[in-house]
C-alpha positions in Angstrom: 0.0 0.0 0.0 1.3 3.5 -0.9 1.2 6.4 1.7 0.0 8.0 -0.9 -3.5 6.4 -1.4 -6.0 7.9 -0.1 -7.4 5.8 3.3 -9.1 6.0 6.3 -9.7 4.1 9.4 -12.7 3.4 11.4 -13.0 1.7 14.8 -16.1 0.4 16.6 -17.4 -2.4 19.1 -19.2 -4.4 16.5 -17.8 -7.5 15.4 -15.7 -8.0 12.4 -18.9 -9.7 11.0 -21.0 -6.9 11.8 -18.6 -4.6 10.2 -18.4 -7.1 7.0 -22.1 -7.0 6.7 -22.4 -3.3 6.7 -19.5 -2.8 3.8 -21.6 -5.4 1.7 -24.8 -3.3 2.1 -23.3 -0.7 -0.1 -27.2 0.7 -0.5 -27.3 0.9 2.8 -24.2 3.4 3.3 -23.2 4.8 0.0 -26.7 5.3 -2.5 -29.8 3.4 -2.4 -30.1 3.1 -6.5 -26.8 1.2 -6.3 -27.6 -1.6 -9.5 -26.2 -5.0 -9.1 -24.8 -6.7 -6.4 -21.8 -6.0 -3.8 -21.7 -9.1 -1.7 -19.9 -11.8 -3.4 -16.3 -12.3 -5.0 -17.3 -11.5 -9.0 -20.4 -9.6 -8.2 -20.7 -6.0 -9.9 -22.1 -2.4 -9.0 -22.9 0.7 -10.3 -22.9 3.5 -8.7 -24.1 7.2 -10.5 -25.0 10.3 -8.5 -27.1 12.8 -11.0 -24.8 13.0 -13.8 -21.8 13.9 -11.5 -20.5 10.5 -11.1 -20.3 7.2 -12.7 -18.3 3.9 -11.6 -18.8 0.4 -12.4 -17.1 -2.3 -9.7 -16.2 -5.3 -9.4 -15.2 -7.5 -6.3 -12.2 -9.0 -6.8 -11.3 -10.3 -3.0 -14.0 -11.0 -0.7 -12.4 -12.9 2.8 -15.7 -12.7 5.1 -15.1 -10.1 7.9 -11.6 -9.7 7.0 -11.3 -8.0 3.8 -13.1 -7.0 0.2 -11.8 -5.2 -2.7 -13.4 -3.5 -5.4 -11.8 -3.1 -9.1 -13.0 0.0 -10.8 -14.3 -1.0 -14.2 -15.5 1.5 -15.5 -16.0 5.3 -14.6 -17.1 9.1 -15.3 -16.2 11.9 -13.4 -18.2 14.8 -14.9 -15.9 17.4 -12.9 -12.6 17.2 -14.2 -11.0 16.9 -16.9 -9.8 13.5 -17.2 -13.2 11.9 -16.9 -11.9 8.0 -16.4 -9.4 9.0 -13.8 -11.3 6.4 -11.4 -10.2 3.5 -13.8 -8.2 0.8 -13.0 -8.4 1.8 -9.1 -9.4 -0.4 -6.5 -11.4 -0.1 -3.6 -10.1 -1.9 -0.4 -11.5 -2.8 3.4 -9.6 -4.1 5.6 -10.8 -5.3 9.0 -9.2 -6.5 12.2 -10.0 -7.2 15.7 -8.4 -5.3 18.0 -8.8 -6.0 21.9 -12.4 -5.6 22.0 -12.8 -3.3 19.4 -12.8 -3.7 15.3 -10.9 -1.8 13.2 -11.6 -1.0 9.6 -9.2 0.3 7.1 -10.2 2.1 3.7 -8.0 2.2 1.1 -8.6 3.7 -2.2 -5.7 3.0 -4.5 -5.1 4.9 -7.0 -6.6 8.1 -5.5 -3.9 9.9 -4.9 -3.1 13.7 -3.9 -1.5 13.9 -7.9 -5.1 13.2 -9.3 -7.4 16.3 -10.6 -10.3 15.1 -8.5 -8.8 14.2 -5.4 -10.0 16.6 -3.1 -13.8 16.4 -4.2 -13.4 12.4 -3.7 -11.7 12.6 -0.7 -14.7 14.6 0.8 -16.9 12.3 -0.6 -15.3 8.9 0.9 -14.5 10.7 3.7 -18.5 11.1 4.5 -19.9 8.1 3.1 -17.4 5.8 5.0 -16.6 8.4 8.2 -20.1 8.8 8.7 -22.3 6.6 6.7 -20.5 3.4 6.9 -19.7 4.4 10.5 -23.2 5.1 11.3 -24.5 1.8 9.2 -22.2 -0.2 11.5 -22.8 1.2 15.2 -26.6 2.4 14.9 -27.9 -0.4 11.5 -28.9 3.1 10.0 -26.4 4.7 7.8 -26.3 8.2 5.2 -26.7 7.1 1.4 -27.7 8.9 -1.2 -31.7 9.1 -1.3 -33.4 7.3 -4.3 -34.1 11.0 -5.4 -31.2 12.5 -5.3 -29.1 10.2 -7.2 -30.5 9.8 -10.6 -30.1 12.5 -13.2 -33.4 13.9 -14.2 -34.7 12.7 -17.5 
C-alpha cells in the first residue's frame, strides 16, 4: 500500500462480521439506487450520483469479515478533466479485531493527492465511509444517497 492512497480508518465495538455486513450493504451506506450486487467475489455495481458521477465495480477479494476489494471497471467523473481518472483503481477494506474493538481500514488505490479530483473524492469517501459506513455499522442506519437524489433527471 502506498502512503499515498488515499485511506481512512474506522474503529467500533461491533464484530468483524458486523462490520463485513455493513460494507456489503453498499445501498445501505453509499446510494440506495446502487444496481447490481456488492456481496460476493465476482459480483458488480454501479454506482451514479445525478450525472456527476459514474463507476462500475467489481469485487475481486472478498475474505468474510476480514477484507473485500473492489476493481473500478469502468467510470465518469463529470468534474474534471480527465473523466476516467477512477479506472483501474481499486477499492479496499480491511478489517481486524483489536482487543475488544474492530478496526476498519479504507483504502482507495489509486486516489492519490496527484489526481485532478482528489479533493472532491476525498470529501466524498471521507462522509460516506466516516459517517455513513460508520453510522450503518454502530446504529444499523447509515447516510446514502436518497433514491431521489441520485439519478439524473430525464
Amino acid at each position: 500500500m502506498s502512503a499515498k492512497d488515499f485511506t481512512l480508518t474506522l474503529h467500533t465495538n461491533q464484530s468483524p462480521e458486523t462490520v463485513f455486513n455493513a460494507i456489503c450493504n453498499v445501498r445501505g451506506w453509499w446510494s440506495e439506487t446502487l444496481e447490481g450486487a456488492s456481496a460476493q467475489e465476482g459480483d458488480e455495481f454501479v454506482y451514479r450520483f445525478k450525472d456527476i458521477h459514474y463507476s462500475k465495480q467489481r469485487l475481486v477479494e472478498v475474505i468474510p469479515n476480514q477484507k473485500m476489494v473492489w476493481q473500478v471497471l469502468d467510470s465518469y467523473l463529470s468534474f474534471v478533466e480527465d473523466h476516467e481518472e477512477w479506472n483501474g483503481s481499486t477499492v479496499q477494506f480491511d478489517i481486524t479485531s483489536e482487543g475488544d474493538q474492530t478496526q476498519l481500514v479504507f483504502t482507495h488505490h489509486g486516489l492519490n493527492p496527484q489526481q485532478a479530483c482528489f479533493e472532491a473524492c476525498k470529501g466524498g469517501w471521507t462522509f460516506f465511509i466516516e459517517q455513513s459506513l460508520q453510522a450503518l455499522i454502530d446504529t444499523g442506519k447509515g447516510q446514502p444517497n436518497m433514491a431521489e437524489a441520485s439519478t439524473a433527471k430525464s
